[in-house]
MARDREN-529221 format. One record per atom (N, C-alpha, C, O, CB): x, y, z; residue in three letters. Coordinates in steps of 0.02 Angstrom, whole numbers, padded with zeros to 5 digits, always signed. Glycine has a CB too. Example, Ala and Ser with C-alpha at 12.3 -4.5 7.8 and 13.67 -1.06 7.14 Angstrom:
residues 2
+00660-00284+00390ALA+00615-00225+00390ALA+00660-00165+00390ALA+00712-00166+00423ALA+00565-00224+00452ALA+00642-00112+00354SER+00684-00053+00357SER+00645+00002+00394SER+00670+00057+00402SER+00704-00030+00286SER
END
This chain:
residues 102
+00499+04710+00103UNK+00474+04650+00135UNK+00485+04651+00210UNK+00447+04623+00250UNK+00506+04589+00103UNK+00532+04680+00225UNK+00533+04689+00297UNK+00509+04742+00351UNK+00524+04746+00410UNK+00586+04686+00306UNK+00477+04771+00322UNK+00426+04810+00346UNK+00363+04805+00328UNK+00328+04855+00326UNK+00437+04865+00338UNK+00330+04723+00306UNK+00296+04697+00299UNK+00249+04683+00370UNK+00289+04667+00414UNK+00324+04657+00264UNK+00174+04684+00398UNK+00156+04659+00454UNK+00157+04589+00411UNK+00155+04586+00349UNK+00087+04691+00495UNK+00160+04532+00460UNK+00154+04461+00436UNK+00127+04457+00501UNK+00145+04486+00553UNK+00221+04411+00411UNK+00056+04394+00487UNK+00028+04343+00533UNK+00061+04267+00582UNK+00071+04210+00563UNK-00018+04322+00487UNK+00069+04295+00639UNK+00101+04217+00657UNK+00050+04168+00711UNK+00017+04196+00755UNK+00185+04230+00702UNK+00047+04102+00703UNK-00003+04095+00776UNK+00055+04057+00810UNK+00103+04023+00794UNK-00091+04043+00772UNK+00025+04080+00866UNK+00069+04037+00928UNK+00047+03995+00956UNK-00002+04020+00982UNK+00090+04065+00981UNK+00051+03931+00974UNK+00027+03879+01003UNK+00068+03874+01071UNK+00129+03878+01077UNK+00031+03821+00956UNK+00029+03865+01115UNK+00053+03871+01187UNK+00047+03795+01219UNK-00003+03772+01191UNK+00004+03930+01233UNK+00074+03745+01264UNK+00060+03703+01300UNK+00032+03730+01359UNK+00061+03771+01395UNK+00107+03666+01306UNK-00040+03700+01373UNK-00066+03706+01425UNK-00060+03635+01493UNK-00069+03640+01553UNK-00133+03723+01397UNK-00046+03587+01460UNK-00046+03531+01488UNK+00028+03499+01492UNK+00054+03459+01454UNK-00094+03493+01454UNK+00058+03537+01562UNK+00128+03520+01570UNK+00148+03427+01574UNK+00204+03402+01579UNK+00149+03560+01644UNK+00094+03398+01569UNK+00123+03331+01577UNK+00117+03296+01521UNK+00122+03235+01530UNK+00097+03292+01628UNK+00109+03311+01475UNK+00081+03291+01419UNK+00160+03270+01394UNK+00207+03297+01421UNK+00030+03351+01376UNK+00170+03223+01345UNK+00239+03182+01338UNK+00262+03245+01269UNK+00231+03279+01228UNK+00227+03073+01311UNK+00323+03233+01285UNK+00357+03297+01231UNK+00352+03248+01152UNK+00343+03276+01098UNK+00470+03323+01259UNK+00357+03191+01157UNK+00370+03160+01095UNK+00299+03179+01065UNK+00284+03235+01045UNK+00392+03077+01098UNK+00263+03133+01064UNK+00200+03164+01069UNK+00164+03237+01041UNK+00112+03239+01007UNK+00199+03165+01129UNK+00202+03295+01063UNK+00183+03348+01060UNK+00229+03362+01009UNK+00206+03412+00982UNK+00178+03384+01118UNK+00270+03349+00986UNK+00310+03370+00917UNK+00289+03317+00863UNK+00301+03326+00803UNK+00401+03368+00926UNK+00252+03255+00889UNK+00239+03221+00833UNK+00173+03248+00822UNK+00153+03224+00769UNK+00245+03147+00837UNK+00123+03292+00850UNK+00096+03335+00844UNK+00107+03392+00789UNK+00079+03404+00736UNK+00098+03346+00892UNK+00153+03420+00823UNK+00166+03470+00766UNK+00213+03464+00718UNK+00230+03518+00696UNK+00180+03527+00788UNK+00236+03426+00699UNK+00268+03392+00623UNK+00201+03389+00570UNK+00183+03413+00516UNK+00306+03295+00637UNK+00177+03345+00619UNK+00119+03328+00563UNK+00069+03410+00545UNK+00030+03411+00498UNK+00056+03254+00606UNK+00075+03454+00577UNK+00028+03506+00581UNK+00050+03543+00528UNK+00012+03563+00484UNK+00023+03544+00647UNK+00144+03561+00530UNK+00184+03578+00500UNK+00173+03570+00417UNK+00169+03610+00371UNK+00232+03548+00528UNK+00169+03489+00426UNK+00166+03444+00360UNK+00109+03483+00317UNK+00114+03522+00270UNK+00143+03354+00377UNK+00057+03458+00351UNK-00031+03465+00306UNK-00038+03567+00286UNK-00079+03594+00249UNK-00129+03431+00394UNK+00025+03606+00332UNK+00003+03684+00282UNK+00056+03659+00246UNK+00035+03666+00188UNK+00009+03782+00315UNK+00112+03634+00241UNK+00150+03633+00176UNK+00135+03587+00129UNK+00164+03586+00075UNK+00215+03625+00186UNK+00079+03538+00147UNK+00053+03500+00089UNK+00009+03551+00055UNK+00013+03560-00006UNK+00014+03431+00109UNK-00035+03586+00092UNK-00071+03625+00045UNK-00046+03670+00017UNK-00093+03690-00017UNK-00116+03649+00065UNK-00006+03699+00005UNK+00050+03759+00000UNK+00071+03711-00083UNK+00052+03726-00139UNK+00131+03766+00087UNK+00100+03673-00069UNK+00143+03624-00110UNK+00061+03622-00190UNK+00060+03649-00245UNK+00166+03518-00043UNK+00016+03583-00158UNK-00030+03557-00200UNK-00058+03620-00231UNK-00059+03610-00292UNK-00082+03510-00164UNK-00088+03695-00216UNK-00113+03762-00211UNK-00068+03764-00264UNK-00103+03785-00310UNK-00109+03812-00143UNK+00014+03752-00295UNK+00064+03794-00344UNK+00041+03725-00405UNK+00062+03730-00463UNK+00173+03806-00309UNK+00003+03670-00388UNK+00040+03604-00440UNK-00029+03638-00499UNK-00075+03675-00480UNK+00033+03481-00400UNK-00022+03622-00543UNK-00060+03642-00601UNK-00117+03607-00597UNK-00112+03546-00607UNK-00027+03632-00665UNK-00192+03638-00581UNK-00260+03603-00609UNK-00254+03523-00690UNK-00225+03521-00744UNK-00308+03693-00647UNK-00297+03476-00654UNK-00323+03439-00697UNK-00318+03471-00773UNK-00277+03468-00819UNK-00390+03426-00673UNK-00395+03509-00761UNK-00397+03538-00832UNK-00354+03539-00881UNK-00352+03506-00933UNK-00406+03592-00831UNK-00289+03612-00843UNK-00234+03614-00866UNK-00185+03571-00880UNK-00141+03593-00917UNK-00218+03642-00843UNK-00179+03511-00860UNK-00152+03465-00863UNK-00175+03439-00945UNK-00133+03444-00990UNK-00168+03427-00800UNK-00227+03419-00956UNK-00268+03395-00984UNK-00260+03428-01072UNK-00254+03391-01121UNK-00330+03408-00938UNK-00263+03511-01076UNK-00258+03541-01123UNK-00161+03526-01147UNK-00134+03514-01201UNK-00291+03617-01101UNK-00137+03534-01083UNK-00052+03522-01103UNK-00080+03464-01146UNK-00079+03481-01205UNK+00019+03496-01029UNK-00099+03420-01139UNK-00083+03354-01181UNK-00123+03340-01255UNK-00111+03302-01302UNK-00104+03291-01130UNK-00177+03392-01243UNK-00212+03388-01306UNK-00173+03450-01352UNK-00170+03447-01413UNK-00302+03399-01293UNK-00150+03494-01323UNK-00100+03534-01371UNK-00034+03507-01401UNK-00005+03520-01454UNK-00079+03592-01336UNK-00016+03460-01345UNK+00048+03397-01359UNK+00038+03372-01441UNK+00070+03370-01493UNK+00035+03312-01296UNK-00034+03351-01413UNK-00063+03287-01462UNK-00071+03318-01514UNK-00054+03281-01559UNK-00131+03247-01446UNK-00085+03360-01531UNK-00123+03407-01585UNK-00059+03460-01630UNK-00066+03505-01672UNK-00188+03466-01531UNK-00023+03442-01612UNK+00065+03486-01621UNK+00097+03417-01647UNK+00146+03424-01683UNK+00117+03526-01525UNK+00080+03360-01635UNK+00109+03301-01661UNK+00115+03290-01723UNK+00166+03274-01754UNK+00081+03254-01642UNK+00040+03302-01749UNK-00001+03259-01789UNK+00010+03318-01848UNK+00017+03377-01831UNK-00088+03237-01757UNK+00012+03293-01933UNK+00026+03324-01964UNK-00038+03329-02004UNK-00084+03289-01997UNK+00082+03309-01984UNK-00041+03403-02064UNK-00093+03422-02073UNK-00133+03360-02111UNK-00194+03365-02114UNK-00086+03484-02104UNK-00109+03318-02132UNK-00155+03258-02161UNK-00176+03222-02095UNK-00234+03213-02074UNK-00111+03201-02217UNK-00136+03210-02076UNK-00179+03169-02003UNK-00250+03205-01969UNK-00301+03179-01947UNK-00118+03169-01930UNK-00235+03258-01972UNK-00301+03309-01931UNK-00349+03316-01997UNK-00407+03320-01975UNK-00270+03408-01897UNK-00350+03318-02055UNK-00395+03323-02093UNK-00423+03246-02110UNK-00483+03232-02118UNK-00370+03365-02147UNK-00362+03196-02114UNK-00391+03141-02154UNK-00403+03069-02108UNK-00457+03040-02107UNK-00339+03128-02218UNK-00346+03048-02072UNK-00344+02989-02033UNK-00297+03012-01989UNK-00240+03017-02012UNK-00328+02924-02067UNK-00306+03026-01934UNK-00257+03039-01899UNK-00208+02979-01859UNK-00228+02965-01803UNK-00287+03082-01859UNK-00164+02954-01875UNK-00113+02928-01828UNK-00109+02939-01772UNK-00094+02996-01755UNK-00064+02939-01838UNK-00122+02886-01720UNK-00118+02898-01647UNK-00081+02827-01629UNK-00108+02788-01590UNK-00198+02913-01607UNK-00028+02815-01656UNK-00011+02759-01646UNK+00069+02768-01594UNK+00091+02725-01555UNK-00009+02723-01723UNK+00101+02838-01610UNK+00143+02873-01550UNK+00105+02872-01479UNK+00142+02863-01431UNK+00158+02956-01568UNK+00040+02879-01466UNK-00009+02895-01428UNK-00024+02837-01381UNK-00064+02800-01410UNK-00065+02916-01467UNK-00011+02819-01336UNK-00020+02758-01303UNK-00065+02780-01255UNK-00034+02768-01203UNK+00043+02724-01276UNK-00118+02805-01237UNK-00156+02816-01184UNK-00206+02763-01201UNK-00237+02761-01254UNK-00180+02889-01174UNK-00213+02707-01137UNK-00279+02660-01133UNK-00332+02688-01146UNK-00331+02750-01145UNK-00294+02631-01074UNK-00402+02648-01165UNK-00460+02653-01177UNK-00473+02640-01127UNK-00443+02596-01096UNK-00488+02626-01221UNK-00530+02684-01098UNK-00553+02665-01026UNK-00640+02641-01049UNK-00687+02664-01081UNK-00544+02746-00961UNK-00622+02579-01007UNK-00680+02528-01003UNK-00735+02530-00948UNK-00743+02500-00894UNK-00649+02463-00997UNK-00784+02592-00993UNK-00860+02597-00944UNK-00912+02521-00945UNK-00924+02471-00978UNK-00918+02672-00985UNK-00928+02555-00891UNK-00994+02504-00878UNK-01057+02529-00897UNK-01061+02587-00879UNK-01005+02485-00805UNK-01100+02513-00921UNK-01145+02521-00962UNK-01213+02526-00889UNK-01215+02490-00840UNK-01143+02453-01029UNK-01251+02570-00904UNK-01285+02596-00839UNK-01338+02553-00827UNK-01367+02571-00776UNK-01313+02669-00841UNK-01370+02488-00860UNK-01419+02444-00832UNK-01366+02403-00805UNK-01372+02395-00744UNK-01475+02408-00882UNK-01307+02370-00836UNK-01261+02321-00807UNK-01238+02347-00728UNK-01236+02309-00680UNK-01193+02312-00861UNK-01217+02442-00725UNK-01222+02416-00647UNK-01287+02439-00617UNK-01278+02482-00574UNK-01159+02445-00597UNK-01334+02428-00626UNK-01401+02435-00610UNK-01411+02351-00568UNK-01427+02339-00510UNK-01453+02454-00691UNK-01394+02304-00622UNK-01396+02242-00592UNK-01339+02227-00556UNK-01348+02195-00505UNK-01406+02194-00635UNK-01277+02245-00572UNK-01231+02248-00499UNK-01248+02250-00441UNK-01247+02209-00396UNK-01195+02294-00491UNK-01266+02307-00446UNK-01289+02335-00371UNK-01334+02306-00348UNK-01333+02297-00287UNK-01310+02399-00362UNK-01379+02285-00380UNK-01463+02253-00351UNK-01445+02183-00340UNK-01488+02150-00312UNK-01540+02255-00414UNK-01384+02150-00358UNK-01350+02078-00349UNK-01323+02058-00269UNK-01324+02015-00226UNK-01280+02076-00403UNK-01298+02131-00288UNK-01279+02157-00201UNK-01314+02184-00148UNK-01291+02214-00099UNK-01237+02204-00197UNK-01375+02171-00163UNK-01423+02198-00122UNK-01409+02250-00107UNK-01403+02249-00045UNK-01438+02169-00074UNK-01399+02303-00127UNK-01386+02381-00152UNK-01321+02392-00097UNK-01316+02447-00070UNK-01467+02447-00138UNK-01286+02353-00087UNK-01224+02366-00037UNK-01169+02406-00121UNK-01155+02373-00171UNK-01183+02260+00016UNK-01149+02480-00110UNK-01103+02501-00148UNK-01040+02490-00136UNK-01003+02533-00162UNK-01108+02552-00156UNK-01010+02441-00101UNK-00930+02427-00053UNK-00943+02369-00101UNK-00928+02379-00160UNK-00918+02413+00055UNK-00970+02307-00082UNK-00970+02274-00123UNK-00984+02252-00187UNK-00961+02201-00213UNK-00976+02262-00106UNK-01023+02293-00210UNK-01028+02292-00291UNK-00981+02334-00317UNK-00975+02341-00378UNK-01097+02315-00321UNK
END
């Protein structure tokens, strides 16, 4: 590893009057947003997320449940409540097609 070439950039001040606070609250934040992406790039995809829980779910449930009635009463995930596509058809047209406010 140490006879690795590695990439560095250098950022130079060109503008000696420019306030020092300023210029490090600059680069904190610059700092921040590659180690946010760095951070988010290792966290596990949706998807994957998604299969963890249906393999969870599915490892729960015993072989009568998967063949006959399955029990999902361990299972607390809400029902998510769609809108039905003429209802926001008239939403929107209520709102005179403004999408912020409908």
């Amino acid at each position: 590893m140490l006879d690795e070439m590695v990439n560095v950039t250098v950022y130079y001040v060109t503008n000696h009057e420019v306030d020092v606070a300023d210029l490090l609250l600059a680069m904190q934040i610059k700092s921040r947003l590659i180690s946010d992406s760095k951070i988010n790039s290792a966290r596990p995809s949706a998807g994957s997320l998604i299969g963890a829980f249906g393999k969870k779910f599915m490892a729960s449930m015993t072989i009568n449940a998967i063949t006959c009635h399955p029990d999902t009463s361990r299972n607390t995930t809400p029902i998510q409540k769609r809108l039905m596509q003429k209802e926001a058809a008239k939403v929107y047209t209520a709102h005179e097609c403004n999408e912020e406010e409908a």
